[in-house]
TIFI-388934 format. One record per residue (C-alpha): residue in three letters; chain; x, y, z. Coordinates in Angstrom, 1 decimal. Each point is the difference from the previous one (the first is absolute). Layout:
> type  mol  u  v  w
> ALA  A  X  Y  Z
...
***
This chain:
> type  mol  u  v  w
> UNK  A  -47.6  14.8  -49.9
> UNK  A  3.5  0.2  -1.7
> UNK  A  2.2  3.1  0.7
> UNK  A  1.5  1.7  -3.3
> UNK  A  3.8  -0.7  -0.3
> UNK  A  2.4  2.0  1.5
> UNK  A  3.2  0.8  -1.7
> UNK  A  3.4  0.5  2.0
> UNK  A  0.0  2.8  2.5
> UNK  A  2.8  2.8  -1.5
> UNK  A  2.5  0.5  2.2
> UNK  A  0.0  2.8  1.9
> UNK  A  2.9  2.3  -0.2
> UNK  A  0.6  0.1  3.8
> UNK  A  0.5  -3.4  0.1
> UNK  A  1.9  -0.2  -3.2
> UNK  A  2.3  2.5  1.3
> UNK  A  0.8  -2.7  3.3
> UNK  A  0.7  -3.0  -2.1
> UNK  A  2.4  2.0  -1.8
> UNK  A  1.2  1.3  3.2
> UNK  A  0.3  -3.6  1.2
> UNK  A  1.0  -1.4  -3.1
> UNK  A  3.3  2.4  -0.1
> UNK  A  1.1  0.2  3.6
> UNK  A  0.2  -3.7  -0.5
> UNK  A  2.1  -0.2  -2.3
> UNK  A  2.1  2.4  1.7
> UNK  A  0.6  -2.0  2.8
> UNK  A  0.5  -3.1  -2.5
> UNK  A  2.8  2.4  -1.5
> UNK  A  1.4  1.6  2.9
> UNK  A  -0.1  -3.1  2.8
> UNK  A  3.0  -1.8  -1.5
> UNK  A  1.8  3.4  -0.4
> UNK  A  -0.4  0.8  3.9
> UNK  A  0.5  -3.6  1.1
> UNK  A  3.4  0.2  -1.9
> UNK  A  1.0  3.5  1.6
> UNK  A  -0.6  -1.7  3.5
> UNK  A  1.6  -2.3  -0.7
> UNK  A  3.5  1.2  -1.8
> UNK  A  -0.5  3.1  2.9
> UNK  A  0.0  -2.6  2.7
> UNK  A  3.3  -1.4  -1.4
> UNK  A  1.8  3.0  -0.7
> UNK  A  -1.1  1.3  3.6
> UNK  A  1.6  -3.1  1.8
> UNK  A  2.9  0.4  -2.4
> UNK  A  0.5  3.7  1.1
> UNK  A  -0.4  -0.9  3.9
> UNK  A  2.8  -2.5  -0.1
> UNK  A  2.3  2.3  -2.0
> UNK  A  -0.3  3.1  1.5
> UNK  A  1.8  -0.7  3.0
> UNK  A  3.0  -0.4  -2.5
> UNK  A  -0.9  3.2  -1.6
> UNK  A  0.2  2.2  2.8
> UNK  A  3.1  -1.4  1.2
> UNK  A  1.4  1.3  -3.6
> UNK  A  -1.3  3.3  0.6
> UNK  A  1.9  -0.2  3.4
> UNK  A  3.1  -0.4  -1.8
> UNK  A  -1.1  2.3  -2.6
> UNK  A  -0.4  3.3  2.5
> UNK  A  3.2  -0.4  1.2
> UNK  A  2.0  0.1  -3.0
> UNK  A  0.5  2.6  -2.1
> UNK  A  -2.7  0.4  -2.9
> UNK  A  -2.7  -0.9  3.0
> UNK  A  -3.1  -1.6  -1.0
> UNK  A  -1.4  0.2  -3.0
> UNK  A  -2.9  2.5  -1.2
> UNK  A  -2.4  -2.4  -1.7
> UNK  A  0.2  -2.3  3.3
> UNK  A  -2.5  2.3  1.4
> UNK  A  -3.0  -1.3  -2.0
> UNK  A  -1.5  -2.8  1.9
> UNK  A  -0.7  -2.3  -2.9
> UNK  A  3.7  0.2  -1.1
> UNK  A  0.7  -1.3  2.9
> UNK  A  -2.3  -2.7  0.3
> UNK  A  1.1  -0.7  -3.4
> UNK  A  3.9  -0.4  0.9
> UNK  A  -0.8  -1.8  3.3
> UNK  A  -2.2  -2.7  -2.1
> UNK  A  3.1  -0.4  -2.2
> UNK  A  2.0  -0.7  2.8
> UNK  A  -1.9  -2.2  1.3
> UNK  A  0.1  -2.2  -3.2
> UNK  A  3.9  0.7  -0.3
> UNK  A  0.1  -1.8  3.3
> UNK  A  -2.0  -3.1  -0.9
> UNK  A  1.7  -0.3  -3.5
> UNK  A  3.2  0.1  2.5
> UNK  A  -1.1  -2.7  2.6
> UNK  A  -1.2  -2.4  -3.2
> UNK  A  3.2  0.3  -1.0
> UNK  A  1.8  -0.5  3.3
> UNK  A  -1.9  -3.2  0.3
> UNK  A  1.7  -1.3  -2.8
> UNK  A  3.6  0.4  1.2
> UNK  A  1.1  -2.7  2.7
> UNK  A  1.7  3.2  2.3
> UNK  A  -3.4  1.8  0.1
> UNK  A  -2.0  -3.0  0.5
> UNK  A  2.4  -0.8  3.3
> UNK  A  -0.9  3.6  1.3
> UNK  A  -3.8  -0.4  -0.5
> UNK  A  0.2  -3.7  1.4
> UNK  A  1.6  1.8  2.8
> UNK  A  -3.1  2.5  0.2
> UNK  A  -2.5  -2.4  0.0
> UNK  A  1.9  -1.8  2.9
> UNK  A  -0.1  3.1  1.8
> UNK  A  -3.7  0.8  -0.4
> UNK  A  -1.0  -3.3  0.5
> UNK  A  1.4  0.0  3.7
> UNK  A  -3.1  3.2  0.4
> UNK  A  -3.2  -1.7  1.4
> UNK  A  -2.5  1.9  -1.7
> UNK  A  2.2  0.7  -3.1
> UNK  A  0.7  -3.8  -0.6
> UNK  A  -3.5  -0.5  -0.1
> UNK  A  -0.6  2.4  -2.2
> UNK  A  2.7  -0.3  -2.4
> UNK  A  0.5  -3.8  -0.1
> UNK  A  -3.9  -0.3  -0.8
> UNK  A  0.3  2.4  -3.2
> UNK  A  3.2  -1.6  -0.8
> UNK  A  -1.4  -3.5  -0.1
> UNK  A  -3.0  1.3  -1.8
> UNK  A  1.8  2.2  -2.7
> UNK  A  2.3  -4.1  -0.4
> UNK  A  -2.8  -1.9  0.2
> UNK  A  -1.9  2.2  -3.0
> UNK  A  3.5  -0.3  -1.9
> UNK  A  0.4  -3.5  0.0
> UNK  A  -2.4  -2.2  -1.7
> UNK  A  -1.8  -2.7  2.1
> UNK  A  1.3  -3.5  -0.3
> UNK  A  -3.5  -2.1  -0.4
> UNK  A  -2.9  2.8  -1.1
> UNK  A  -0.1  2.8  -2.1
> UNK  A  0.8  3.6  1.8
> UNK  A  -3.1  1.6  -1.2
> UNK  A  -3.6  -2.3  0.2
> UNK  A  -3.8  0.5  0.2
> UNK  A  -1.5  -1.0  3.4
> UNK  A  -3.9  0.2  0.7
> UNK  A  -1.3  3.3  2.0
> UNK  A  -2.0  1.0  1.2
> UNK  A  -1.7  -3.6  -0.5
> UNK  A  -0.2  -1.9  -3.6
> UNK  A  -0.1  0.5  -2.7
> UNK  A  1.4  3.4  0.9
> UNK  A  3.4  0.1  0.0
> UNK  A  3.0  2.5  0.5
> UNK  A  4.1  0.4  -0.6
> UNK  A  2.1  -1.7  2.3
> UNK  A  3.8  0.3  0.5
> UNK  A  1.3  -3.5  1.3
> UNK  A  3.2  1.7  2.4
> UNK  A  0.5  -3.7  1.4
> UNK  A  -0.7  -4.2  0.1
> UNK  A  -0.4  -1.5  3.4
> UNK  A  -1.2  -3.4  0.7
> UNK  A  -2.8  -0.6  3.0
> UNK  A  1.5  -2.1  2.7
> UNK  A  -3.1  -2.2  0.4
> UNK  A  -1.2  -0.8  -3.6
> UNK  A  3.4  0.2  -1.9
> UNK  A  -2.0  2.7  -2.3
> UNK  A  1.7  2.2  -2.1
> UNK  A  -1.2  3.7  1.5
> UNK  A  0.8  3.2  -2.2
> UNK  A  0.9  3.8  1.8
> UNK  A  -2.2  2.2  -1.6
> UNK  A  0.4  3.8  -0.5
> UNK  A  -3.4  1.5  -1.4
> UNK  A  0.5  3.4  -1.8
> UNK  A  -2.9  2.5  0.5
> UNK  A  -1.0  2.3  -3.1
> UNK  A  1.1  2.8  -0.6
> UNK  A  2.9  -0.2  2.6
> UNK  A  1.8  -3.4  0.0
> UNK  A  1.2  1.0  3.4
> UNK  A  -2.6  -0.4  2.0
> UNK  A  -0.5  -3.5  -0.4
> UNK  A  -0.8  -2.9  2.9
> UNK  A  1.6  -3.7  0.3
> UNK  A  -1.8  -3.4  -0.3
> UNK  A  0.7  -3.6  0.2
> UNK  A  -1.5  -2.2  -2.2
> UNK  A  0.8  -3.9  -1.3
> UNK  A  2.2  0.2  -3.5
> UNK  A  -2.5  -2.5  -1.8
> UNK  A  -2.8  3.1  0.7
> UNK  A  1.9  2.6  -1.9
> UNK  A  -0.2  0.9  -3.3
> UNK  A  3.0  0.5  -2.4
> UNK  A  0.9  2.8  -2.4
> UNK  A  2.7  0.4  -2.4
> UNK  A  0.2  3.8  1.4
> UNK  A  3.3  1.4  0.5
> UNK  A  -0.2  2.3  3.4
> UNK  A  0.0  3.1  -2.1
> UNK  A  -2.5  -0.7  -1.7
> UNK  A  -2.2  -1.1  3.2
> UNK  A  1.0  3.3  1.3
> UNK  A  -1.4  2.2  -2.9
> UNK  A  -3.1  -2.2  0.3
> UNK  A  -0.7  0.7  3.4
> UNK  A  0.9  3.8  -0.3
> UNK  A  -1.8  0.8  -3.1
> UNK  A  -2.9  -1.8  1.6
> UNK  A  0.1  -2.9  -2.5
> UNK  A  -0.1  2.4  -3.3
> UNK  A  3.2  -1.7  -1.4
> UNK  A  -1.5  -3.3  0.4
> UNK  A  1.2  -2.3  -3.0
> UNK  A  -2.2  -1.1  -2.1
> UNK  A  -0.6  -4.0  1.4
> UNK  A  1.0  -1.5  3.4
> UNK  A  -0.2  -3.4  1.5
> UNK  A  -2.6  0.9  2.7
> UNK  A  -1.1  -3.7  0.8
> UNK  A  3.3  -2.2  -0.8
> UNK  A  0.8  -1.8  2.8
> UNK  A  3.3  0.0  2.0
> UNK  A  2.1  -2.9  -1.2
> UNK  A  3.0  -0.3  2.4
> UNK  A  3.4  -1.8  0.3
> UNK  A  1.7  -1.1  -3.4
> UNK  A  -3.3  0.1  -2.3
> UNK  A  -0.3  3.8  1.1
> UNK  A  3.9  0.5  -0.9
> UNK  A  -0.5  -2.2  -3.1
> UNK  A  -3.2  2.1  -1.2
> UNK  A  2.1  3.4  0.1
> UNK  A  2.9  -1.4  -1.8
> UNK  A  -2.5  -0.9  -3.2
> UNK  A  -1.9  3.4  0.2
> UNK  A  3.6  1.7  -0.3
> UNK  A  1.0  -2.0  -2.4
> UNK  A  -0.2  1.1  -4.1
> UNK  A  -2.9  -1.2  -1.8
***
């Protein structure tokens, strides 16, 4: 026995009343995610900027209550003076960038370092994120800086920062340092060691591997070498002089 046909059921206004519920707080957070991850963000910044500065700032105020005019009235609002402090804080890096440039400063900050680095703990510390922030600056001899490397297991892979080139004792193999970046904060990544032939290059610059990796691969260009593989020594160095090269 065949059952007469059915037509679509109406939707109910109930439930039509939740998809448009659903349908709109959706795209509210769409809207209002990159918004708030830009506030926290910029507010972390400017609150690490204001920490460093107002130790500077209340020293002027110091100097301000004992002179005549004391200090001033609009000082008394607490986001003026987180304001003022986060200036001074980038007065006093635009001032050590220039130092560095000058052979006299560069003598007095060679001297600092000397000083810091006879600290235990302190010359750990500081000689590690020095030779990081060098080794990031400079570009690597034999491999690219930024490359693809396979993880969690292939085909998968993931962004790689090569920091250094060593060579295994036993083998004679090329082995690359390896910084991996974790999205959405590059700074809590974790090291590996793996054989150069294994990685994959990119023609990345390290700013653009870092908005990658912090925009959770949403400015990802358009096509990538994800299988090339590594060519080392002179053919590697011969290869990147023809890509830079005008066509």
């Amino acid at each position: 026995m065949l059952l007469p046909a059915v037509g679509p059921l109406p939707v109910l206004p109930m439930h039509r009343s939740r998809l448009h519920l659903r349908r709109y707080l959706i795209a509210g957070v769409l809207m209002i995610t990159p918004l708030w991850v830009t506030w926290l963000v910029l507010d972390f910044i400017f609150g690490l900027l204001s920490r460093v500065g107002r130790p500077w700032l209340e020293g002027m105020k110091g100097v301000m209550e004992d002179s005549a005019n004391g200090v001033p009235s609009f000082l008394d609002y607490a986001w003026i003076e987180s304001l003022i402090a986060a200036a001074l804080t980038l007065l006093l890096l635009y001032v050590i960038g220039w130092a560095t440039t000058h052979v006299l400063a560069r003598q007095v900050i060679a001297r600092l370092e000397a000083w810091m680095e006879r600290i235990p703990l302190v010359q750990v510390i500081y000689g590690s994120t020095k030779k990081l922030l060098l080794a990031l600056r400079s570009k690597p001899e034999s491999v690219q800086r930024v490359v693809l490397i396979d993880f969690p297991a292939p085909p998968l892979k993931t962004v790689a920062l090569v920091t250094q080139v060593i060579r295994d004792r036993s083998s004679g193999r090329e082995m690359a340092i390896l910084y991996v970046p974790t999205a959405p904060n590059p700074t809590s990544g974790y090291m590996e060691i793996m054989p150069v032939e294994l990685l994959t290059p990119t023609d990345w610059t390290l700013d653009e591997a870092m908005r990658f990796v912090i925009t959770c691969g949403t400015s990802a260009p358009a096509e990538m070498d994800f299988g090339r593989p590594y060519v080392a020594g002179e053919a590697r160095a011969a290869e990147v002089e023809a890509a830079k090269a005008p066509r």
